[in-house]
C-alpha positions in Angstrom: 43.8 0.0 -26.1 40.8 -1.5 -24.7 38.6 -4.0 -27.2 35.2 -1.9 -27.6 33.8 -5.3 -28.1 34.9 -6.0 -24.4 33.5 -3.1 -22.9 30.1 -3.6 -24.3 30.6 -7.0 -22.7 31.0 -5.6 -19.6 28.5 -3.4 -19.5 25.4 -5.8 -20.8 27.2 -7.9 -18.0 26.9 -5.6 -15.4 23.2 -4.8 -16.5 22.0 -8.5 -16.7 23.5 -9.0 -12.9 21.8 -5.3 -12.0 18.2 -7.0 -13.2 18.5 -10.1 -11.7 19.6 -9.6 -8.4 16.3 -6.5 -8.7 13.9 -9.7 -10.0 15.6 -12.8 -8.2 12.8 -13.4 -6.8 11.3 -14.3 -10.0 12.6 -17.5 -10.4 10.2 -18.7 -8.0 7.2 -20.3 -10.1 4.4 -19.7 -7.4 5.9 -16.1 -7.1 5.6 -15.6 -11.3 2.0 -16.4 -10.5 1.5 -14.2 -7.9 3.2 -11.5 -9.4 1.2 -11.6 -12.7 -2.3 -12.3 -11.0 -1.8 -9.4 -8.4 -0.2 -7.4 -11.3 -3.7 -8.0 -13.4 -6.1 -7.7 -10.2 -4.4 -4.4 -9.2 -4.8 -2.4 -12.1 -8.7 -3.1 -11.7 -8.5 -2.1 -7.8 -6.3 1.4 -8.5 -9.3 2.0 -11.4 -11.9 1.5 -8.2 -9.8 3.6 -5.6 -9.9 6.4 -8.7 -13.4 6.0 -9.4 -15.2 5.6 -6.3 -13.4 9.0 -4.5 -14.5 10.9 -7.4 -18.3 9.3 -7.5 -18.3 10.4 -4.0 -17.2 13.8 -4.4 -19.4 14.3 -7.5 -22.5 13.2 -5.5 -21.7 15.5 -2.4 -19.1 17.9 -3.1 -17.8 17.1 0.5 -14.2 16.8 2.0 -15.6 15.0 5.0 -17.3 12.6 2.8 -14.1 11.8 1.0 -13.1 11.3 4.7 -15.6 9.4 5.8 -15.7 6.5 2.9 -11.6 6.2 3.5 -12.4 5.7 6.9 -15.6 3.2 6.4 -12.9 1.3 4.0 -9.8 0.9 6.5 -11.3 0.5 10.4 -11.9 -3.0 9.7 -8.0 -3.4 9.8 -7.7 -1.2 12.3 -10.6 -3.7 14.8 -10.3 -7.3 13.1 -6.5 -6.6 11.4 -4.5 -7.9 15.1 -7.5 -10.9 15.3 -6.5 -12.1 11.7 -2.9 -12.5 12.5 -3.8 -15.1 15.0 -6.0 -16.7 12.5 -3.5 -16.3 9.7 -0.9 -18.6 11.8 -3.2 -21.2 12.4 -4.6 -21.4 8.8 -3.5 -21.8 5.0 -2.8 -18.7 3.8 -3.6 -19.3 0.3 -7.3 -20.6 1.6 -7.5 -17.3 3.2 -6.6 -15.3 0.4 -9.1 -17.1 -1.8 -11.7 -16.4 0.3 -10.9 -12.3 0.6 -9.9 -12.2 -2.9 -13.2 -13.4 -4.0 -15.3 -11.3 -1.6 -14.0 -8.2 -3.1 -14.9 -9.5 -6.5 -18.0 -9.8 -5.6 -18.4 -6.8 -3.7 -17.2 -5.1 -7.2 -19.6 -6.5 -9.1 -22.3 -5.2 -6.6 -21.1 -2.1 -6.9 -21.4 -2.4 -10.8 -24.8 -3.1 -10.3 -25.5 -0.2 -7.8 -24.6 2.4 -10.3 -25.6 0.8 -13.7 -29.3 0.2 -12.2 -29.0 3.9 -10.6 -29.7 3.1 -7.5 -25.9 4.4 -5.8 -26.1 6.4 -2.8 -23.3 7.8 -1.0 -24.4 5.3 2.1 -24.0 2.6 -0.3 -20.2 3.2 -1.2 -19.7 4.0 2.6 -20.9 0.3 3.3 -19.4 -0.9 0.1 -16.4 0.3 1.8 -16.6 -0.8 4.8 -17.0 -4.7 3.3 -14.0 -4.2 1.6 -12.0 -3.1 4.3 -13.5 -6.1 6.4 -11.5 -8.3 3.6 -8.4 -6.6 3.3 -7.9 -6.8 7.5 -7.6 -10.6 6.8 -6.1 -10.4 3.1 -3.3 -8.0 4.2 -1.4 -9.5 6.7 -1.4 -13.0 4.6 -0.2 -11.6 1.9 2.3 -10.4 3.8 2.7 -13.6 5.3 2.4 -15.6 2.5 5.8 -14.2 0.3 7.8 -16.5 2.3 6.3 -19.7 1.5 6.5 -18.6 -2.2 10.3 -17.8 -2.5 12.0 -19.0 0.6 13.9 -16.6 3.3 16.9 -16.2 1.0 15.0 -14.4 -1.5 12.0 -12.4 0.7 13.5 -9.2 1.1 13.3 -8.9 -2.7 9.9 -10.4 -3.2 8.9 -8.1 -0.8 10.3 -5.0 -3.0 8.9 -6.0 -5.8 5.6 -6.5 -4.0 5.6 -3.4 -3.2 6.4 -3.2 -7.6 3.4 -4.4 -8.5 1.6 -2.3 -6.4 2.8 0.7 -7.8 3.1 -0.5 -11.1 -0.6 -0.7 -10.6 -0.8 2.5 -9.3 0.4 4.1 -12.5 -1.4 1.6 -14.6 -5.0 1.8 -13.1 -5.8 5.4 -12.4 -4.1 6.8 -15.4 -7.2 4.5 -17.2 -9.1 5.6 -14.6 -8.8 8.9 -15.5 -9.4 8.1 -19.1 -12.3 5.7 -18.8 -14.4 8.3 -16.1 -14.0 10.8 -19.1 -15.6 8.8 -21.4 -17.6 6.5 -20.1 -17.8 7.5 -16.0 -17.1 4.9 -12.7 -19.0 2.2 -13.7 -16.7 0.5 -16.0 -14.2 1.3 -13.5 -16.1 -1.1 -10.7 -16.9 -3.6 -13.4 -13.1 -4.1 -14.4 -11.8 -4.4 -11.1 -14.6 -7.2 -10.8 -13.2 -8.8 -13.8 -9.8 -8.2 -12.9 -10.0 -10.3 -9.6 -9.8 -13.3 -11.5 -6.3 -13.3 -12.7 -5.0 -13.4 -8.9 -7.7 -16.4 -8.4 -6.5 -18.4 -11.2 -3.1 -18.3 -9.9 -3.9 -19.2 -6.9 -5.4 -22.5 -7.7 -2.0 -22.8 -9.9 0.6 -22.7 -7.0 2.5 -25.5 -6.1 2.6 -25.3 -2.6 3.1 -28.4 0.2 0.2 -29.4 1.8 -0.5 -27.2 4.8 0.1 -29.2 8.4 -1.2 -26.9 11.2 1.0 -26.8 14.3 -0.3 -27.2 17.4 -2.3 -24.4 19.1 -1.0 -23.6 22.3 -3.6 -21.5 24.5 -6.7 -19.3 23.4 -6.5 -17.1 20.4 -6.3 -14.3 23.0 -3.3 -15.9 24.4 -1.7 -16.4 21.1 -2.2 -12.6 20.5 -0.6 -11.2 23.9 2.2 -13.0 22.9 2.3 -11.5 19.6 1.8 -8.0 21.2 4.5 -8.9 23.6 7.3 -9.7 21.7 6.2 -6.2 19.8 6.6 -4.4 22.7 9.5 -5.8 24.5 11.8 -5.4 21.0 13.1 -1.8 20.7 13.5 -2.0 16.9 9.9 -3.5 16.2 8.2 -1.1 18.3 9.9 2.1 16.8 9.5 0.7 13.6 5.7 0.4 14.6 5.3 3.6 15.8 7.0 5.5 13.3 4.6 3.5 10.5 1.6 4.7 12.2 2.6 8.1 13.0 3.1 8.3 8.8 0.0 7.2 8.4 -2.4 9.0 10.9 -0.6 12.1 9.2 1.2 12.5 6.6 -1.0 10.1 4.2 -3.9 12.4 4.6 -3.1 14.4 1.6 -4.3 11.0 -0.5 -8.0 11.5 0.6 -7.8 15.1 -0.8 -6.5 14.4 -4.4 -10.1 14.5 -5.6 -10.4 18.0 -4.2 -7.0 19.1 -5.1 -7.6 18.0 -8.5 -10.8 19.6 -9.3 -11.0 22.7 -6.6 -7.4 23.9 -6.4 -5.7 22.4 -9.6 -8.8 22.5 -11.6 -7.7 19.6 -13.8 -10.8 17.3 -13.7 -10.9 13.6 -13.7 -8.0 13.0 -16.2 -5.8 15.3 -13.6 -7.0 13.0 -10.9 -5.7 10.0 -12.7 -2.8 11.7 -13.7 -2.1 13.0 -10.0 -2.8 8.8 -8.5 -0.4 7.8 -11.9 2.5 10.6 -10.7 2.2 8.9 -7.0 2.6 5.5 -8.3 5.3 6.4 -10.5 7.7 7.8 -7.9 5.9 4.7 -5.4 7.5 2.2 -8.1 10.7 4.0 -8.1 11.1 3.8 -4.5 10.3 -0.2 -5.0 12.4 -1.1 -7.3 15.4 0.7 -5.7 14.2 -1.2 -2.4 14.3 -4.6 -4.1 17.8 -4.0 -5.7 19.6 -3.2 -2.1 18.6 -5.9 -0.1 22.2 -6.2 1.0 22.4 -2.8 1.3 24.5 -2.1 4.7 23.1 1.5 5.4 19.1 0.8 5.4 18.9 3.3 9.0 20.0 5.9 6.7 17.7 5.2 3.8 14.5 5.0 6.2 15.7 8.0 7.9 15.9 9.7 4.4 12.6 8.3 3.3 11.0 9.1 6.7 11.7 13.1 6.5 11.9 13.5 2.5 7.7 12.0 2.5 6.5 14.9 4.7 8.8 17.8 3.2 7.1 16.8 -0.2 3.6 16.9 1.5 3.9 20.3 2.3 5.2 20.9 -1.2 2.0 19.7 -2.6 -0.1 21.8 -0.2 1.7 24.8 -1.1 1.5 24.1 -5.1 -1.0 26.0 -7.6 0.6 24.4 -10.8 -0.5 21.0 -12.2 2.9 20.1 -13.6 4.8 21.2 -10.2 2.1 18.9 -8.1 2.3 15.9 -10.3 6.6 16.1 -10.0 6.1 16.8 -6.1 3.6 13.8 -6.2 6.4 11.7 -7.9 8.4 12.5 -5.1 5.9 12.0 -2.7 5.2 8.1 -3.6 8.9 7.1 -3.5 9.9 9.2 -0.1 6.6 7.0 1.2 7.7 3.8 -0.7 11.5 3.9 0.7 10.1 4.5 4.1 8.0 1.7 4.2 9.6 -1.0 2.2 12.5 -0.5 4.1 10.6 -1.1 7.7 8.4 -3.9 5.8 11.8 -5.7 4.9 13.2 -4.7 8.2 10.5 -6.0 10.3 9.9 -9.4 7.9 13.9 -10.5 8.4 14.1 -10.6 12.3 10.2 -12.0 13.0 10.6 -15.1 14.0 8.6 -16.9 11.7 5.9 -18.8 14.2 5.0 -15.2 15.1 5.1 -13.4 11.6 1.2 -13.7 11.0 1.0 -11.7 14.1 3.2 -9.4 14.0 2.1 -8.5 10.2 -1.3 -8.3 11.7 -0.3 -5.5 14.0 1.5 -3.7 11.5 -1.4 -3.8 8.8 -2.9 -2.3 11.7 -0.6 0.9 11.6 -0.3 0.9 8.4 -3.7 0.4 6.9 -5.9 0.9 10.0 -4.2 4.2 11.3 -5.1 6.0 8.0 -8.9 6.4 8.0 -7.9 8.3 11.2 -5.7 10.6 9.0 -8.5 10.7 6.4 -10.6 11.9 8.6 -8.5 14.5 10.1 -7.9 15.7 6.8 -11.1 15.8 5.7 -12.2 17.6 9.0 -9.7 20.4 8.6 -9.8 21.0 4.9 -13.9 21.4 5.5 -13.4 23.9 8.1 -10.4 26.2 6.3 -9.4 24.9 3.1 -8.4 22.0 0.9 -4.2 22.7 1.0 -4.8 23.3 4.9 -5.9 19.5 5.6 -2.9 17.9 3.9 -0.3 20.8 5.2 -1.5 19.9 8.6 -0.5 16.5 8.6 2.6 17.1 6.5 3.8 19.3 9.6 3.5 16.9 12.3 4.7 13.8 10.1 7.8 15.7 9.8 8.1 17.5 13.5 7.8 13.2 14.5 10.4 12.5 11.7 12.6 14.9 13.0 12.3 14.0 16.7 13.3 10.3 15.6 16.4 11.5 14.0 17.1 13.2 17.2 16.0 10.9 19.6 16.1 7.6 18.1 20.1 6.8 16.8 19.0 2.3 16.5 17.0 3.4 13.6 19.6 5.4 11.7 22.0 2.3 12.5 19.9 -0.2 10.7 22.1 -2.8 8.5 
């Protein structure tokens, strides 16, 4: 007869070696700092993304408008996001991140001001925006960059998980005070946090350990530098599907996120605590997706699990459109963030593990492009169509030709399902 004693052993073993093979990349002391400053700085940015949406609808009561500042915020990345990857391999990434980090601090802070001195115009948050987005096409890709030179190659395709963990853990985080702090108090708190927030990620920063940066050599023009970059893209069958199938996503199936304002107030009619609630339910199933990412990073079948991912995050899209029912949204919106987060955490860690490193500032470049750059598109798709039929109409549009593309690559494109 077996020693209960024994079996409890077992199974506190079994958990311990479950949590830290899902955190080993903790053990890293720049990556502690990292993960706690962007952890901190987050949850002020998710309580801006909240906020400024819902300024914006409650000063013009338009769809397009919603469309139009998500699109101010991300065609930066989609102009400068390629350039930066070139500057990104020639530069010290945590210099660069100091630098972006800070201008979005400030650009917080001048938002504070905008609204506190009631000045705010919808033009302002659409430049505001458009700032911001000028940042995060050079902060994006060295972040993405820079997880290697915190934890090593052995341990990146967990960092990168659990990147995508604090993110999400944000996401639940920020907008569910969002919600709560645009009740009581309205945005303004909300931009004046997120300034504040800004300087955990700064302090940590300045507290990495990091060798002193040696710049290699610069062979040819920065344009040169970038055809090569787009080159190796290209001529690699497994990037370039990988590419495509990110942006597809994004032009489409991610343009329900610039309608949650509308959804929650016109067609759920839950207010600004059901808009934080609806951003919370995203980021909860977001984190889920994450944190099952980061523990199966020797996971042989990851084809399988993109392919899942890649046709599950458009089904639930036009769930959402088709949903009356608070409850029912905020479950389908659970499901929602962690179809999106399998599918793209698995071609983030995909795409990091075979880049050959003197080319990964590059290629990350190209990819923020897709991934961040490709959305005000979608956004303003949405926008368009919801304006001209109906809220539910501009995300079930997208939702149906995410998943008529999802279902052509599962037909047409067997190297993806046979990903290891």
């Amino acid at each position: 007869m077996a020693d209960p004693g024994d079996v409890s052993f077992e199974s506190n073993e079994k958990r311990s070696f479950l949590l830290s093979k899902t955190f080993a990349a903790l053990k890293h002391r720049n990556y502690q700092l990292w993960f706690l400053g962007q952890l901190i700085s987050l949850i002020g940015t998710w309580m801006q993304n909240v906020a400024q949406p819902w300024l914006v609808y409650d000063l013009t009561k338009s769809p397009f408008y919603l469309g139009a500042v998500s699109f101010a915020a991300a065609v930066p990345s989609l102009t400068l996001a390629v350039w930066a990857g070139v500057v990104v391999d020639r530069t010290s990434k945590r210099r660069i991140l100091f630098i972006t980090q800070t201008v979005m601090m400030l650009n917080a802070f001048l938002l504070t001001l905008d609204y506190f001195a009631g000045w705010v115009q919808p033009w302002h948050i659409v430049i505001i925006a458009l700032v911001n987005g000028t940042a995060q096409a050079f902060d994006a890709p060295t972040r993405q960059a820079f997880t290697i030179e915190m934890v090593g190659r052995e341990d990146l395709m967990n960092a990168i998980g659990l990147n995508s963990a604090i993110f999400n853990s944000a996401r639940i985080m920020g907008p569910t005070l969002a919600g709560i702090a645009l009740a009581l108090v309205g945005p303004g708190w909300c931009f004046f946090i997120n300034g504040i927030s800004f300087s955990a990620v700064l302090t940590g920063l300045l507290m990495m350990q990091l060798p002193h940066f040696v710049p290699k050599p610069v062979v040819g023009s920065a344009a040169t530098q970038l055809r090569v970059g787009l080159s190796y893209i290209w001529h690699d069958q497994m990037i370039r599907s990988l590419i495509i199938l990110v942006a597809v996503s994004n032009i489409f199936a991610m343009g329900y996120s610039t309608l949650l304002p509308a959804f929650a107030r016109d067609v759920l009619h839950a207010g600004e605590l059901g808009l934080g609630l609806m951003s919370a339910a995203v980021g909860a199933g977001a984190l889920i997706g994450a944190l099952l990412v980061a523990s199966l990073s020797d996971f042989t079948h990851k084809g399988w699990l993109l392919t899942f991912g890649n046709i599950f995050f458009p089904v639930m899209v036009l769930c959402l459109a088709a949903s009356r029912w608070l409850p029912l949204s905020l479950l389908i919106l659970v499901c929602i963030g962690l179809g999106f987060m399998i599918q793209n955490t698995t071609v983030n860690t995909v795409i990091q593990s075979v880049v050959p490193d003197e080319l990964r500032g590059r290629v990350m470049g190209v990819y923020t492009v897709v991934f961040m750059g490709f959305f005000p598109i979608g956004s303003l798709i949405a926008g368009t169509v919801a304006q001209s039929f109906n809220i539910p109409t501009g995300a079930a549009f997208g939702g149906s030709i995410a998943l008529a593309f999802s279902l052509f690559l599962l037909w047409r494109a067997p190297h993806i399902r046979q990903l290891a």
